[in-house]
mmCIF file of the N, C-alpha and C atoms, coordinates in Angstrom:
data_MODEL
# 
_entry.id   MODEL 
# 
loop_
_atom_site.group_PDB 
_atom_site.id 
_atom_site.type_symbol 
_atom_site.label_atom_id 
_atom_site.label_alt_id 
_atom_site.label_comp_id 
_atom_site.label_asym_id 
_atom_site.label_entity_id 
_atom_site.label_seq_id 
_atom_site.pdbx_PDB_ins_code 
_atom_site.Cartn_x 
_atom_site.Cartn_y 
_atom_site.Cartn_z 
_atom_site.occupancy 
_atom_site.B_iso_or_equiv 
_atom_site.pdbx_formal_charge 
_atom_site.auth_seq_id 
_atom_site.auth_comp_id 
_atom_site.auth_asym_id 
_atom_site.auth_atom_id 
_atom_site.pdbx_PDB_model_num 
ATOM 1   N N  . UNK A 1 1  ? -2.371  -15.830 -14.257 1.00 0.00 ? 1  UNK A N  1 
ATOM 2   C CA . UNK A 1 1  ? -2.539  -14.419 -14.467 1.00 0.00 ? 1  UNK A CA 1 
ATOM 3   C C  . UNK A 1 1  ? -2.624  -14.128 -15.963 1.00 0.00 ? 1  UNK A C  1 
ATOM 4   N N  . UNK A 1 2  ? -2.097  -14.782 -16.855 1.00 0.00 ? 2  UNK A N  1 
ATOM 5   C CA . UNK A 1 2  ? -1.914  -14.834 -17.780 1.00 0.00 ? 2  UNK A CA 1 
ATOM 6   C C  . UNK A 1 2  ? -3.234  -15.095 -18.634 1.00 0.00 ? 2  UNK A C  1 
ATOM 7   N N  . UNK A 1 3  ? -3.790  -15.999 -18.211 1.00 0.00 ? 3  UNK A N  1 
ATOM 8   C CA . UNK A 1 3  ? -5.151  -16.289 -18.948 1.00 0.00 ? 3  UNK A CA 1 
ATOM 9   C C  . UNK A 1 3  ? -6.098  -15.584 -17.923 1.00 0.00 ? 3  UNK A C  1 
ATOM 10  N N  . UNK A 1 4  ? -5.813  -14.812 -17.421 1.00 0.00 ? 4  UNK A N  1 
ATOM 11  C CA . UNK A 1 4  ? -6.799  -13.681 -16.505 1.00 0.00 ? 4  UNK A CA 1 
ATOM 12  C C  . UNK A 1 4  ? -6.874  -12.673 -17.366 1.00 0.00 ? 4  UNK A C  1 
ATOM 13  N N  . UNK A 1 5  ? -6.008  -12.309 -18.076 1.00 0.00 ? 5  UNK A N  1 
ATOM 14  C CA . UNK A 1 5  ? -5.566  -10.695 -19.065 1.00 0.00 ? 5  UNK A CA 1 
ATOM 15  C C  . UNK A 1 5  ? -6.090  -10.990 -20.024 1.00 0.00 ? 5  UNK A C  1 
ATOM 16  N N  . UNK A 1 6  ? -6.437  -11.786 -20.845 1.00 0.00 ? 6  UNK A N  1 
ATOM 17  C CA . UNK A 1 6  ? -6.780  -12.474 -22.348 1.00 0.00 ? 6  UNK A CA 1 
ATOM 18  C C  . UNK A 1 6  ? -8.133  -11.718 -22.224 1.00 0.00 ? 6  UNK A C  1 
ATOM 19  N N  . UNK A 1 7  ? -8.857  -12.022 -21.184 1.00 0.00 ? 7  UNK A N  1 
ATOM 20  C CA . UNK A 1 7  ? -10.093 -11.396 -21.403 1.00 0.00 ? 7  UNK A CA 1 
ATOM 21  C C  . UNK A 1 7  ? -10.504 -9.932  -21.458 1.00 0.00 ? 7  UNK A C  1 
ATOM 22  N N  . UNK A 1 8  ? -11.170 -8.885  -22.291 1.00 0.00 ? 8  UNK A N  1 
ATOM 23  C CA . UNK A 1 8  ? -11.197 -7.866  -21.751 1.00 0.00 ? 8  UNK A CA 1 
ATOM 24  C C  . UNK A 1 8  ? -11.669 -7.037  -20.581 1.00 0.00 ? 8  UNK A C  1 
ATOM 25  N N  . UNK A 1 9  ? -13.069 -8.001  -20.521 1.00 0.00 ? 9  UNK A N  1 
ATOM 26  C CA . UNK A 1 9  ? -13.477 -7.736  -18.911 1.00 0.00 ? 9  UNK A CA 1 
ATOM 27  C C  . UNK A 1 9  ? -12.428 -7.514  -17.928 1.00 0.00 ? 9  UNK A C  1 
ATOM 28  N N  . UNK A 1 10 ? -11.931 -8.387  -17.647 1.00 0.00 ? 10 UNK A N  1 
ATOM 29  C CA . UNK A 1 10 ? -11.037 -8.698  -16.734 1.00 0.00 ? 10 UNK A CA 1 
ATOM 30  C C  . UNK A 1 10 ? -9.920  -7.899  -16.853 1.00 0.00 ? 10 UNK A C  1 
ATOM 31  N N  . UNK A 1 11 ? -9.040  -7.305  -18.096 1.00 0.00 ? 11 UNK A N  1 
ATOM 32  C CA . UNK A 1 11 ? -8.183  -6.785  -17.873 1.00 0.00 ? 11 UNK A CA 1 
ATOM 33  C C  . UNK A 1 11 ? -8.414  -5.450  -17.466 1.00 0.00 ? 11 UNK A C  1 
ATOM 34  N N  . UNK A 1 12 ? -9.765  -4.632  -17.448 1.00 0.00 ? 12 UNK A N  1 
ATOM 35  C CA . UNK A 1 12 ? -10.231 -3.656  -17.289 1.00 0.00 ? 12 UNK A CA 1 
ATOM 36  C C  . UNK A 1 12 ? -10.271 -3.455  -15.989 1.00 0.00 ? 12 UNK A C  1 
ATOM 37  N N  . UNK A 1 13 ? -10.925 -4.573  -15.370 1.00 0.00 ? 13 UNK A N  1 
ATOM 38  C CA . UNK A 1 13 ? -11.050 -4.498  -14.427 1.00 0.00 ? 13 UNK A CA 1 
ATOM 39  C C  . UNK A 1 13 ? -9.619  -4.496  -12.848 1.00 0.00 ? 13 UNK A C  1 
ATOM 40  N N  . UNK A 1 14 ? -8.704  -5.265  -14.115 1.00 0.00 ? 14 UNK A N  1 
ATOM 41  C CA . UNK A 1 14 ? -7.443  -5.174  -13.242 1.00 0.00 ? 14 UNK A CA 1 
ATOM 42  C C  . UNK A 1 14 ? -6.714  -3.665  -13.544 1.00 0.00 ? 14 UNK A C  1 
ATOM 43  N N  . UNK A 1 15 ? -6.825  -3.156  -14.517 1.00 0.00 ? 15 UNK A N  1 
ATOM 44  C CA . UNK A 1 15 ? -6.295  -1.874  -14.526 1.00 0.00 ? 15 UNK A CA 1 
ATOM 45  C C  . UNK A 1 15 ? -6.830  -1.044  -13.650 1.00 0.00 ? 15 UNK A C  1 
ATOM 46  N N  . UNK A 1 16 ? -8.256  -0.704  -13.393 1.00 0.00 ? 16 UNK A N  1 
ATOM 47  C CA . UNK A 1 16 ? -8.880  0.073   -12.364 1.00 0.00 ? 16 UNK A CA 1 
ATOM 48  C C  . UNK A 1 16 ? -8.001  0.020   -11.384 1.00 0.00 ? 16 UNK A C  1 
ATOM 49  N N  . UNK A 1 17 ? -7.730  -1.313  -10.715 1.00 0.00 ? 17 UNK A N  1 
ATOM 50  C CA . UNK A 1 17 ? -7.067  -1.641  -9.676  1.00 0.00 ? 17 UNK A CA 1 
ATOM 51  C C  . UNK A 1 17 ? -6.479  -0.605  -9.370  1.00 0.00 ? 17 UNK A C  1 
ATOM 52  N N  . UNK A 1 18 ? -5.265  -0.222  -9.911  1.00 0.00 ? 18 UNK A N  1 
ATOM 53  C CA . UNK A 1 18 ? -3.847  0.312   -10.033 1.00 0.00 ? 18 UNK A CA 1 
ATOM 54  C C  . UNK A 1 18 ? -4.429  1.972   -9.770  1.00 0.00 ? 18 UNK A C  1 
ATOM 55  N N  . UNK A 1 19 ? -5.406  2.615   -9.959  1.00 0.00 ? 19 UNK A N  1 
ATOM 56  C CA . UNK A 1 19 ? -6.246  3.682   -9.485  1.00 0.00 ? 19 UNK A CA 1 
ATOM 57  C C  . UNK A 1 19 ? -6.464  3.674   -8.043  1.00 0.00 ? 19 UNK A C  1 
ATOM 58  N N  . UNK A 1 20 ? -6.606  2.251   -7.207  1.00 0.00 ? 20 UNK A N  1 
ATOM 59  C CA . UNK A 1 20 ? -7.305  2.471   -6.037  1.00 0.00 ? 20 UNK A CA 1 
ATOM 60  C C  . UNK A 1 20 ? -6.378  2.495   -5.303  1.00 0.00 ? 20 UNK A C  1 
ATOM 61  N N  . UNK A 1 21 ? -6.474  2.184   -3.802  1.00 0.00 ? 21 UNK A N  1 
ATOM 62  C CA . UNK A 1 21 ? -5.982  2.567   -2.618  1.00 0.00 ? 21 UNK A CA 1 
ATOM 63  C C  . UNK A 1 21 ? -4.854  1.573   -2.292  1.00 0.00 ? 21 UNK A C  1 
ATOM 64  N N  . UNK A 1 22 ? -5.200  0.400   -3.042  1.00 0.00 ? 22 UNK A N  1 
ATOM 65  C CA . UNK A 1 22 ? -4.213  -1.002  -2.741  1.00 0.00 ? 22 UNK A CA 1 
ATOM 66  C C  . UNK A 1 22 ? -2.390  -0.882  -2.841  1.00 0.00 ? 22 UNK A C  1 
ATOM 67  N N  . UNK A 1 23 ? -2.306  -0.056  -4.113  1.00 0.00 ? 23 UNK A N  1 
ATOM 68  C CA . UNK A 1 23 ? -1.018  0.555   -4.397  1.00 0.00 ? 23 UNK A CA 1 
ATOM 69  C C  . UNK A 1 23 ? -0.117  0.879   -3.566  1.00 0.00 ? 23 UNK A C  1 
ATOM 70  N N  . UNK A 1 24 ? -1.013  1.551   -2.197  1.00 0.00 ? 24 UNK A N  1 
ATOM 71  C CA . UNK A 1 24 ? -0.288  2.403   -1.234  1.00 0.00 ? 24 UNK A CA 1 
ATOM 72  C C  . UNK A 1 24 ? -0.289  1.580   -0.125  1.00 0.00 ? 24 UNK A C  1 
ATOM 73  N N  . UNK A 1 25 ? -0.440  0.643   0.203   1.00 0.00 ? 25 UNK A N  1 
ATOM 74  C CA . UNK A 1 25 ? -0.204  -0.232  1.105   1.00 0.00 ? 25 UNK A CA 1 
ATOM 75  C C  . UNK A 1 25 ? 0.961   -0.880  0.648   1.00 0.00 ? 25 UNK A C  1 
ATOM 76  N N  . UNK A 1 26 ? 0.372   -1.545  -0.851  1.00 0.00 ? 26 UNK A N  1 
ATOM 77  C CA . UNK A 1 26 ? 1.607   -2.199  -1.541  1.00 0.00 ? 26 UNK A CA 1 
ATOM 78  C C  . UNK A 1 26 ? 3.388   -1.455  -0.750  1.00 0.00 ? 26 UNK A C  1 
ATOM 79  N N  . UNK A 1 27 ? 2.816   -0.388  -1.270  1.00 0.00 ? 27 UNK A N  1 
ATOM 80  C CA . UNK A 1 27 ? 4.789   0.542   -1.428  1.00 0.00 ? 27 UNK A CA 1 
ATOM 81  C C  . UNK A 1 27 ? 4.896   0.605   0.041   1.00 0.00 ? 27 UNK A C  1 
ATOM 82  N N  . UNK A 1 28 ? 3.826   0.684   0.444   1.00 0.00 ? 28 UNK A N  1 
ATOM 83  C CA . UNK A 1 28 ? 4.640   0.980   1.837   1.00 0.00 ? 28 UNK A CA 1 
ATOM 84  C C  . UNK A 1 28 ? 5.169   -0.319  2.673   1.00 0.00 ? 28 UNK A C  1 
ATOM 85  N N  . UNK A 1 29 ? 4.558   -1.642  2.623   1.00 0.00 ? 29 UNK A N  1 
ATOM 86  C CA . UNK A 1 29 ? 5.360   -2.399  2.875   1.00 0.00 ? 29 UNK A CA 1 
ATOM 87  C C  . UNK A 1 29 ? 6.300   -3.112  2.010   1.00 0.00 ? 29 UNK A C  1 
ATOM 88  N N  . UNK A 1 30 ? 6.113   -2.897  0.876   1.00 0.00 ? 30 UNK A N  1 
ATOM 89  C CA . UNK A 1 30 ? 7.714   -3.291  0.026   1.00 0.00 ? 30 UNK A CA 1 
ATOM 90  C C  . UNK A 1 30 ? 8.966   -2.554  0.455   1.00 0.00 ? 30 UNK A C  1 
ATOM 91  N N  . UNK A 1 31 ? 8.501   -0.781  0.276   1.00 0.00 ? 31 UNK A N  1 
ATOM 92  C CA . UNK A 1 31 ? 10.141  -0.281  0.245   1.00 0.00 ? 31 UNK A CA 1 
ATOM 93  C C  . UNK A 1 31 ? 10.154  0.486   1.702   1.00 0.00 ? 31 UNK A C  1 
ATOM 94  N N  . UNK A 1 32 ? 9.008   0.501   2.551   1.00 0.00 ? 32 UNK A N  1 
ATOM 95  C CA . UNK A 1 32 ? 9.330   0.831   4.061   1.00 0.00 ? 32 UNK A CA 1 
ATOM 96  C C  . UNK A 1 32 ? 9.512   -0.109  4.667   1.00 0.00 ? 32 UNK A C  1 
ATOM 97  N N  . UNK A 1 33 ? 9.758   -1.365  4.379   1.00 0.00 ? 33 UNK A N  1 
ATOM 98  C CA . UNK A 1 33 ? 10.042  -2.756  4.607   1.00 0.00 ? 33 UNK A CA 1 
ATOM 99  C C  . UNK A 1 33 ? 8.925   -3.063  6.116   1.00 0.00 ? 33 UNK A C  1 
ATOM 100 N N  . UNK A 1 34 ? 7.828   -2.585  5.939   1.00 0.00 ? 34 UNK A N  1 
ATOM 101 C CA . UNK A 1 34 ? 6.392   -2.743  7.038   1.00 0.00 ? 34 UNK A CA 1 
ATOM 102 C C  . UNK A 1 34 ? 6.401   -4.387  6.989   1.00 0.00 ? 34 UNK A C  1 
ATOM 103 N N  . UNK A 1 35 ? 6.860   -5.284  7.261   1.00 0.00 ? 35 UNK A N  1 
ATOM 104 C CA . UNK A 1 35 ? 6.338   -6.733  7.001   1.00 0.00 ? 35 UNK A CA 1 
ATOM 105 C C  . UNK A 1 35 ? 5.479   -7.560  8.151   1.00 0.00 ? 35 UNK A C  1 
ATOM 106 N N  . UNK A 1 36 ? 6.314   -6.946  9.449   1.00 0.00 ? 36 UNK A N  1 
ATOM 107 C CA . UNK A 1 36 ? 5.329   -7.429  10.373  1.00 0.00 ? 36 UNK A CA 1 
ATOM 108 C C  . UNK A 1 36 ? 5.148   -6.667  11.610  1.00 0.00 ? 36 UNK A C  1 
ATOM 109 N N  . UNK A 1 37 ? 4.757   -6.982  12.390  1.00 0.00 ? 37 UNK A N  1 
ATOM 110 C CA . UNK A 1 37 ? 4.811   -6.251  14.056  1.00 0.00 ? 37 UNK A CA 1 
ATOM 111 C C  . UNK A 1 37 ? 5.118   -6.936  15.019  1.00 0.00 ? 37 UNK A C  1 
ATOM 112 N N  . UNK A 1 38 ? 5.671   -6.663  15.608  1.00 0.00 ? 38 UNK A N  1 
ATOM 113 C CA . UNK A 1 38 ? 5.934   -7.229  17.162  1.00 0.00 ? 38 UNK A CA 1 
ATOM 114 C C  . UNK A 1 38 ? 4.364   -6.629  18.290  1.00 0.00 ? 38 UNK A C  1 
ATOM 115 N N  . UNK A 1 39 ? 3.914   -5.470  18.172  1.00 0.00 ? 39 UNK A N  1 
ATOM 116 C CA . UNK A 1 39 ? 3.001   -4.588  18.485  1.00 0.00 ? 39 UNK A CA 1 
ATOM 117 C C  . UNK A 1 39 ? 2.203   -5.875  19.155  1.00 0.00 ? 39 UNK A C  1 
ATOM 118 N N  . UNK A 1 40 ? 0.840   -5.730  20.037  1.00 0.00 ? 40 UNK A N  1 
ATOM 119 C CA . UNK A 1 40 ? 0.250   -6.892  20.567  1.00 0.00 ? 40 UNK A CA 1 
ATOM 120 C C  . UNK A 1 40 ? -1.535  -5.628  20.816  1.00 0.00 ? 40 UNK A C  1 
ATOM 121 N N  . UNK A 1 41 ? -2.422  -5.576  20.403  1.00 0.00 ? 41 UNK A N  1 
ATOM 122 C CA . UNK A 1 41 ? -3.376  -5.119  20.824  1.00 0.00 ? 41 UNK A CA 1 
ATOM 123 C C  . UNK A 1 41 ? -3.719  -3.980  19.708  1.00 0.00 ? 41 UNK A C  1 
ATOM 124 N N  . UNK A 1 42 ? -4.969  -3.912  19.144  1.00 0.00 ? 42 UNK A N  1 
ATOM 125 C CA . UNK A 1 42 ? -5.525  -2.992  18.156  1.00 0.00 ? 42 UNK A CA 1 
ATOM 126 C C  . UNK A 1 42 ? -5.358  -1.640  18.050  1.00 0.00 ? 42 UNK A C  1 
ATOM 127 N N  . UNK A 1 43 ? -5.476  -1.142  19.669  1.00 0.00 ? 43 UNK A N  1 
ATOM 128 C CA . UNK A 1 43 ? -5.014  0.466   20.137  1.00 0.00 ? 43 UNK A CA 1 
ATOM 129 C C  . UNK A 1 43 ? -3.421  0.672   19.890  1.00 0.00 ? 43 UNK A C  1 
ATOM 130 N N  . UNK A 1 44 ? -2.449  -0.330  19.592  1.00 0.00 ? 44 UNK A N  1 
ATOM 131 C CA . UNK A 1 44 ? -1.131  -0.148  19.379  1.00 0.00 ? 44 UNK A CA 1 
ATOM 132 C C  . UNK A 1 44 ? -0.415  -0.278  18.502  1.00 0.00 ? 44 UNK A C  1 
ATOM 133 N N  . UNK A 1 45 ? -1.622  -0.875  17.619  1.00 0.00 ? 45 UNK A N  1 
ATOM 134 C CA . UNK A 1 45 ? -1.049  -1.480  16.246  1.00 0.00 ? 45 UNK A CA 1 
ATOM 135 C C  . UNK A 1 45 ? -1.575  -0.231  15.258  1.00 0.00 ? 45 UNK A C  1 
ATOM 136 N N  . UNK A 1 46 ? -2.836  0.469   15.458  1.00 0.00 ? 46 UNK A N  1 
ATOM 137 C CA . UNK A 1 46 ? -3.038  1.183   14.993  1.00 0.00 ? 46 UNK A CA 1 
ATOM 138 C C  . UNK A 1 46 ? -2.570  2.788   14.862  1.00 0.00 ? 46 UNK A C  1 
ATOM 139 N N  . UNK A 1 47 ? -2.271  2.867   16.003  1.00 0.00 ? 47 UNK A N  1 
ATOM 140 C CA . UNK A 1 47 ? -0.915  4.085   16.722  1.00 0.00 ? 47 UNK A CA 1 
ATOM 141 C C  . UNK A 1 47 ? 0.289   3.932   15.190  1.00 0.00 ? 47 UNK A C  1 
ATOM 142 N N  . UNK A 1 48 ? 0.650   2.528   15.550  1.00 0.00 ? 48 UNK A N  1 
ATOM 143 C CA . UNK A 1 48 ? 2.201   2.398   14.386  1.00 0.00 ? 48 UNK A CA 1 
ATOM 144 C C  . UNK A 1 48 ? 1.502   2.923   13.604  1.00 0.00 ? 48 UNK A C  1 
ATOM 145 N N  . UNK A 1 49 ? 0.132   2.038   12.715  1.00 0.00 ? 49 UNK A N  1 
ATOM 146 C CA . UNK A 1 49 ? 0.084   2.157   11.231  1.00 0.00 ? 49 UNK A CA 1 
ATOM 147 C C  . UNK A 1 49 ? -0.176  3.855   10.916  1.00 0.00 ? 49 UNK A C  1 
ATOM 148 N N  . UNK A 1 50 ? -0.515  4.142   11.997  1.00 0.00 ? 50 UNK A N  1 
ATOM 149 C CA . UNK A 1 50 ? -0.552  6.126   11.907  1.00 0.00 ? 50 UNK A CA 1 
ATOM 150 C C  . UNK A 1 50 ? 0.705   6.767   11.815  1.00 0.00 ? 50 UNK A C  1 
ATOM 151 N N  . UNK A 1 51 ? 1.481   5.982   12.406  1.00 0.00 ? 51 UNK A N  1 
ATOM 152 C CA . UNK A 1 51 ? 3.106   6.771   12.341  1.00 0.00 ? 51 UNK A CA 1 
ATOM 153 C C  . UNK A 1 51 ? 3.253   6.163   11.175  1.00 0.00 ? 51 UNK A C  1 
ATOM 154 N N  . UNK A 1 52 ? 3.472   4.930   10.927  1.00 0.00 ? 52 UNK A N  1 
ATOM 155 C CA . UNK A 1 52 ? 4.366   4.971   9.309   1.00 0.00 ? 52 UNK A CA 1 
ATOM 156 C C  . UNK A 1 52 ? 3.367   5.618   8.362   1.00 0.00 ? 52 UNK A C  1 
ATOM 157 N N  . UNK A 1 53 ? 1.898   5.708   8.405   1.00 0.00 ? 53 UNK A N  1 
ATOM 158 C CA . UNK A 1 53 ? 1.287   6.343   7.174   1.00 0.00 ? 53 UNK A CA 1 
ATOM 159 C C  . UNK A 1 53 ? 1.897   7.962   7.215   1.00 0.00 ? 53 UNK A C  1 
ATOM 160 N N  . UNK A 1 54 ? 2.035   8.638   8.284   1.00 0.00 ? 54 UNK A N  1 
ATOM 161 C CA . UNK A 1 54 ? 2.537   9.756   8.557   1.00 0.00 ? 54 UNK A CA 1 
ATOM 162 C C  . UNK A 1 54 ? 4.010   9.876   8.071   1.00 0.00 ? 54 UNK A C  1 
ATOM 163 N N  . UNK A 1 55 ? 4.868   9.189   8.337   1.00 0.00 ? 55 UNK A N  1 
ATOM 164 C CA . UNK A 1 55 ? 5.966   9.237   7.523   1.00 0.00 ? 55 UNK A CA 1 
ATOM 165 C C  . UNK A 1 55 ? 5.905   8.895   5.944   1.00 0.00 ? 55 UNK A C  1 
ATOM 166 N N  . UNK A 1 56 ? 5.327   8.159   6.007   1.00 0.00 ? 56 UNK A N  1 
ATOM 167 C CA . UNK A 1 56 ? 4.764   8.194   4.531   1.00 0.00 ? 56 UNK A CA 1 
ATOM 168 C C  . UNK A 1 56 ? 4.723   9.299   3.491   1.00 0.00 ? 56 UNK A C  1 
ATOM 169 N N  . UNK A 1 57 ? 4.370   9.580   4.401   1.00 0.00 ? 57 UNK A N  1 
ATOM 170 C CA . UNK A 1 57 ? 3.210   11.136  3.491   1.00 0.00 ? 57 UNK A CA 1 
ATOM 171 C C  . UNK A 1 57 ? 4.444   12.220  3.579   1.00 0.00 ? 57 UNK A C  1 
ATOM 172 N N  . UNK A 1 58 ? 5.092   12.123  4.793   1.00 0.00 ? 58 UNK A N  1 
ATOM 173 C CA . UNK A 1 58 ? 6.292   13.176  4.788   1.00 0.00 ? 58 UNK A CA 1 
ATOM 174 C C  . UNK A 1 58 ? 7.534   13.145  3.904   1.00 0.00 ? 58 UNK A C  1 
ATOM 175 N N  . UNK A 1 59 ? 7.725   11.541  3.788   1.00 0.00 ? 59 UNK A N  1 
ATOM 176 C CA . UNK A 1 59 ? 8.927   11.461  2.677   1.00 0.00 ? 59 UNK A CA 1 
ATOM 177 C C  . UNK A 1 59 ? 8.330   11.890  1.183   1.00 0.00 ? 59 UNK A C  1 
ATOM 178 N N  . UNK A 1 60 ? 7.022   11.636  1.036   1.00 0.00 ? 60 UNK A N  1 
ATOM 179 C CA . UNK A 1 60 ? 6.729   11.864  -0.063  1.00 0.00 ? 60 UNK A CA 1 
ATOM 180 C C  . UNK A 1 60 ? 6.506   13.389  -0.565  1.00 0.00 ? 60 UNK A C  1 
ATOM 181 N N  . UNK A 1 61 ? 6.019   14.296  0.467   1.00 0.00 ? 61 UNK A N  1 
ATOM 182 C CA . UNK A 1 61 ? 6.465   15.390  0.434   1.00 0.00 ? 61 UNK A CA 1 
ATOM 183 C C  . UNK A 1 61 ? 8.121   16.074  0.287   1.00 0.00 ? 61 UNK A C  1 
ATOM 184 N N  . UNK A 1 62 ? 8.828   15.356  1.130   1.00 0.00 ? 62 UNK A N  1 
ATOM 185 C CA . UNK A 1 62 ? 10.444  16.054  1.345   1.00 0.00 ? 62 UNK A CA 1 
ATOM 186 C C  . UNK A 1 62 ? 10.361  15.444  -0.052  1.00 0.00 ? 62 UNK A C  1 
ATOM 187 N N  . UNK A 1 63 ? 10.302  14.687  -1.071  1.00 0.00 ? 63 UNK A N  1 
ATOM 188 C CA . UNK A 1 63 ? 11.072  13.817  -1.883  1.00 0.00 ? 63 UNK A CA 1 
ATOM 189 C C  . UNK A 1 63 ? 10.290  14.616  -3.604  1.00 0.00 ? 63 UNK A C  1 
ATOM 190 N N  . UNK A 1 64 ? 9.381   15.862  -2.983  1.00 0.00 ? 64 UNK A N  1 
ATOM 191 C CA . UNK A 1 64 ? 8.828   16.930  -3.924  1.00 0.00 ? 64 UNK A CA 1 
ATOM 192 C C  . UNK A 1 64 ? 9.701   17.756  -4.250  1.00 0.00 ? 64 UNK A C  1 
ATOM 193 N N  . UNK A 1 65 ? 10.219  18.395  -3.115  1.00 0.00 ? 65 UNK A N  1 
ATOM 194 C CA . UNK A 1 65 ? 11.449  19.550  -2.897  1.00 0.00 ? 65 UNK A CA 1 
ATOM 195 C C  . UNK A 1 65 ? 12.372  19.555  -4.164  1.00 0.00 ? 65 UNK A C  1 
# 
């Protein structure tokens, strides 16, 4: 990683990063501790990832207040 940053291309391009959408997956399985599923089938797995994105969004609201 280290000799990834040296370059400027590259570090530019890793800063963008931190702008996009990746972030929010990141946090949500680090500190909503999302790591895996028990869940079995696409229609059920996708149900969860709607509830925790939904809680998501709600703590982050209550946590405005």
């Amino acid at each position: 990683m280290r000799e990834t940053l040296t370059d400027l291309k590259a570090r530019q391009l890793y800063q963008r990063r931190q702008g996009m959408v990746e972030p929010v997956f990141g946090h949500i399985k680090e500190h909503r501790g999302f790591r895996r599923t028990l869940l079995r089938g696409l229609g059920r797995m996708q149900a969860k990832w709607q509830l925790i994105c939904l809680t998501h969004s709600l703590l982050k609201l209550f946590g405005q207040r």
